[in-house]
C-alpha positions in Angstrom: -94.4 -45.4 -71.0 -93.4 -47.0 -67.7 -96.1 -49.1 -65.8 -97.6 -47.6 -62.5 -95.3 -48.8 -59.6 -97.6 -51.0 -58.4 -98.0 -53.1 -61.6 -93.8 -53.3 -61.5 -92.2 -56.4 -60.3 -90.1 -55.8 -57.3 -86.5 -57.7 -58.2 -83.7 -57.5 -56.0 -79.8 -58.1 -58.4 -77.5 -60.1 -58.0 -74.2 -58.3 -57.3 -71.3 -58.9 -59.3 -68.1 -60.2 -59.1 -66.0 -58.5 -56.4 -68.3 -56.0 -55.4 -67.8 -54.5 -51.7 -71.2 -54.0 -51.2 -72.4 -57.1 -52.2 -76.1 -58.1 -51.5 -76.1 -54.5 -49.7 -79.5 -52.6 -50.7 -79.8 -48.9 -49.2 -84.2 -48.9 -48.7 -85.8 -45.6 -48.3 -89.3 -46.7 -46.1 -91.7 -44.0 -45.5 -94.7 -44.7 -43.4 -98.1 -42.6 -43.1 -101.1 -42.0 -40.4 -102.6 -45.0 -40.0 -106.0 -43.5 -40.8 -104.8 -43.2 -44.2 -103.3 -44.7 -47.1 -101.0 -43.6 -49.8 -102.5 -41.8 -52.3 -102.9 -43.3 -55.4 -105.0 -40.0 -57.2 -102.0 -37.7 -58.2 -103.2 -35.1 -55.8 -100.1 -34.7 -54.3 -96.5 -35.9 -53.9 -94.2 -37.9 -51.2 -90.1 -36.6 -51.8 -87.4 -37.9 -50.6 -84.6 -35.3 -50.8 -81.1 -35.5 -51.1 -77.8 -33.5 -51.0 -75.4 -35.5 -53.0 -72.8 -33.4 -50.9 -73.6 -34.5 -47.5 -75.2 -30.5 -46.8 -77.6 -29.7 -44.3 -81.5 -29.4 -46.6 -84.2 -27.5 -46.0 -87.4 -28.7 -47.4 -88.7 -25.3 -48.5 -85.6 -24.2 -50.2 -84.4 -25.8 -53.5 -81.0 -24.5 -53.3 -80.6 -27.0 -50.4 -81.0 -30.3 -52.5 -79.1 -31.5 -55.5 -81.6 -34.5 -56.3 -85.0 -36.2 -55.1 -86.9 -39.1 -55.6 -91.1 -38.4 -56.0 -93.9 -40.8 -56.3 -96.9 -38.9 -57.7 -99.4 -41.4 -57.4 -98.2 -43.9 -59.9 -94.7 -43.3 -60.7 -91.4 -43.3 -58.7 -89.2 -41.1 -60.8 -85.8 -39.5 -59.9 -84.8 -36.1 -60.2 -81.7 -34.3 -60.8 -80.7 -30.4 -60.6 -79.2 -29.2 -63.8 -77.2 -25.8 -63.1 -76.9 -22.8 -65.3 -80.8 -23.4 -66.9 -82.0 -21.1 -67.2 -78.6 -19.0 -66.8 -77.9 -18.5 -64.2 -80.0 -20.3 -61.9 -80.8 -24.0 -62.3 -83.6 -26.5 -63.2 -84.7 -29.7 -61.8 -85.2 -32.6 -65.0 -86.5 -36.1 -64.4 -83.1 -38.3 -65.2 -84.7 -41.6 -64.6 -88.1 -43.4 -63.7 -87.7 -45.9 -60.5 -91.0 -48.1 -60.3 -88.7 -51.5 -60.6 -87.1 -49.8 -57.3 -90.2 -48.5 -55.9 -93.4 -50.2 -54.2 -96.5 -49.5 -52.4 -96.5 -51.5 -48.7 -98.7 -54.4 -49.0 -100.8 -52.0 -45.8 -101.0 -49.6 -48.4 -99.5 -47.3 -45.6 -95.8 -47.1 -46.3 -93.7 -46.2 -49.5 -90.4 -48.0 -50.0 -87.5 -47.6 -52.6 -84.3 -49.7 -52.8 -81.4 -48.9 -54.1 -78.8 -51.5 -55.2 -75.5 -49.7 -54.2 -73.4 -52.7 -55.4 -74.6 -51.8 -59.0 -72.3 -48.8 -60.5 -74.6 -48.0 -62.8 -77.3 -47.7 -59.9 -79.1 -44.3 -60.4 -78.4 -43.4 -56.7 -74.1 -44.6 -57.1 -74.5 -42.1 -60.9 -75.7 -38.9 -59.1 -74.3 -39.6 -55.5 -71.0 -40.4 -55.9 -69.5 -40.2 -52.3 -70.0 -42.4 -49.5 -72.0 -40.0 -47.5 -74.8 -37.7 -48.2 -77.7 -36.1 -46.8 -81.4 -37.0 -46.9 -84.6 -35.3 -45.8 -88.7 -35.9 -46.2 -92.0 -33.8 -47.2 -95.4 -34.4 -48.3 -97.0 -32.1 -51.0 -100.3 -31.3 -52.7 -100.0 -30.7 -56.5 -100.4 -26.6 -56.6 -100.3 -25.9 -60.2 -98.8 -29.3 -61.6 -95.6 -27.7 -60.1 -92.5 -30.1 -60.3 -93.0 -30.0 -55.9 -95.8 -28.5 -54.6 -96.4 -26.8 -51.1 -95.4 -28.9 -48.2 -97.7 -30.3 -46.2 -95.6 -32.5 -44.1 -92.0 -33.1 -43.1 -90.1 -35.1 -40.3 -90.3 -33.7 -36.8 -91.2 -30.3 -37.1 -95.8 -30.0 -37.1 -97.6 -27.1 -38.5 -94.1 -25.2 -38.4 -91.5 -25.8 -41.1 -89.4 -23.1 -39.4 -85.7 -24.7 -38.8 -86.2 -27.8 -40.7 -83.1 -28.6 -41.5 -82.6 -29.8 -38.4 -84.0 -33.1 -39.4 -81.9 -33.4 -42.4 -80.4 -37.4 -41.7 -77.0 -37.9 -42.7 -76.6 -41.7 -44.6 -73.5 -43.5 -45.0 -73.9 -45.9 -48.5 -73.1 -48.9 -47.1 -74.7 -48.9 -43.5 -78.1 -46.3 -43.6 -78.7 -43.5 -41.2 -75.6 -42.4 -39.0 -75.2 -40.8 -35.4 -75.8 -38.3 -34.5 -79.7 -39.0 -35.9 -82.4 -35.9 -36.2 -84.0 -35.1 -32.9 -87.6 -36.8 -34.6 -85.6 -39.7 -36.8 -87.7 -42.2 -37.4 -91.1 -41.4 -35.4 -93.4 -38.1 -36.8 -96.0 -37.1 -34.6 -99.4 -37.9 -35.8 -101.9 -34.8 -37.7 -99.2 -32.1 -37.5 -99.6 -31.3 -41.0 -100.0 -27.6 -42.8 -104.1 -27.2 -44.0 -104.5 -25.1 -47.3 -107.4 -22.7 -47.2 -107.6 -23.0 -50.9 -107.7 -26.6 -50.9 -111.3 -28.6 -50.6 -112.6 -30.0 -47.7 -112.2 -33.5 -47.9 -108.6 -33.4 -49.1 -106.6 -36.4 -47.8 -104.4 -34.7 -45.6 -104.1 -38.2 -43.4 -103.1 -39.5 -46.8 -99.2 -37.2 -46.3 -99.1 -36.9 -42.8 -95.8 -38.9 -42.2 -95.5 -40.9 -39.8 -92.5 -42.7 -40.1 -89.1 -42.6 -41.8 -85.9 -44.7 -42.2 -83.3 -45.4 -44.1 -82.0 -48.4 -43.4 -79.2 -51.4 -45.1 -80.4 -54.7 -46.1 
């Protein structure tokens, strides 16, 4: 069983001989409310989402995303998109675990993963296999231990997640987010999240209100 991320150790490789994108690490930073601090309990998820085929996504449609990464609370783990399971339709299967990739800011307010794209056997470089692609964001509770729950939160667009896609960011391997960027890319305004009547009271919605988001090259 993996450790929680925030027991990992946080390496960064050495790239190989020859490698074009050497010392180049693609970093996926989100940032939250500052009245509150990522959540650590499992009761709910942040998800980075991505179109391995540079597609507009829409955070409330799972046709629009080939892959995301989720940290639950204690583990970063990637997911792929298998198609024809169950024929003919498609299902989502956790292809690898990412707590060496993934940390917990040292604020406890901000989520980061690297990605070392000078490593071909990098789980981003295995399931992304073209220069550019599309990314988006979303906060989620936990609704029925589904694999993502109901948003609560997503870059730019408050209490309605009408038109999202807008905000999808288009990322280049080797340099980060490209022009043109998402209206809202990297600020989120502050408690413009979606409240669940079903939900109790003093559920940490601070905890996945985004406030930031960037995808940057180191």
């Amino acid at each position: 069983m993996a450790l929680p991320a925030a027991a990992q150790p946080f390496p960064l490789p050495l790239p190989g001989p020859g490698n074009p994108f050497a010392r180049r690490f693609l970093t996926f930073t989100l940032n939250i409310n500052p009245n509150g601090v990522i959540d650590t309990t499992g009761r709910g998820y942040y998800l980075f989402l991505i179109n391995a085929f540079n597609q507009q996504i829409e955070v409330t449609d799972l046709d629009s995303f080939s892959d995301f990464v989720r940290f639950d609370g204690r583990n970063f783990d990637w997911f792929h998109r298998q198609a024809r399971l169950p024929r003919p339709g498609f299902q989502f299967f956790q292809a690898a675990n990412l707590n060496i990739a993934g940390r917990i800011g040292t604020d406890q307010r901000s989520l980061e993963v690297i990605f070392d794209i000078g490593e071909s056997t990098n789980i981003l470089n295995q399931f992304v296999q073209i220069p550019f692609f599309t990314v988006h964001v979303v906060t989620s509770d936990n609704y029925q231990n589904a694999i993502i729950g109901r948003p609560i939160d997503t870059l730019g667009q408050g209490p309605d997640f009408g038109k999202n896609s807008l905000q999808t960011l288009r990322v280049r391997k080797n340099d980060g987010a490209t022009v043109p960027l998402p209206q809202y890319y990297p600020v989120d305004p502050l408690n413009d999240f979606i409240t669940q009547p079903d939900l109790p009271p003093d559920y940490p919605y601070t905890n996945f209100d985004i406030s930031r988001f960037e995808v940057t090259i180191r």
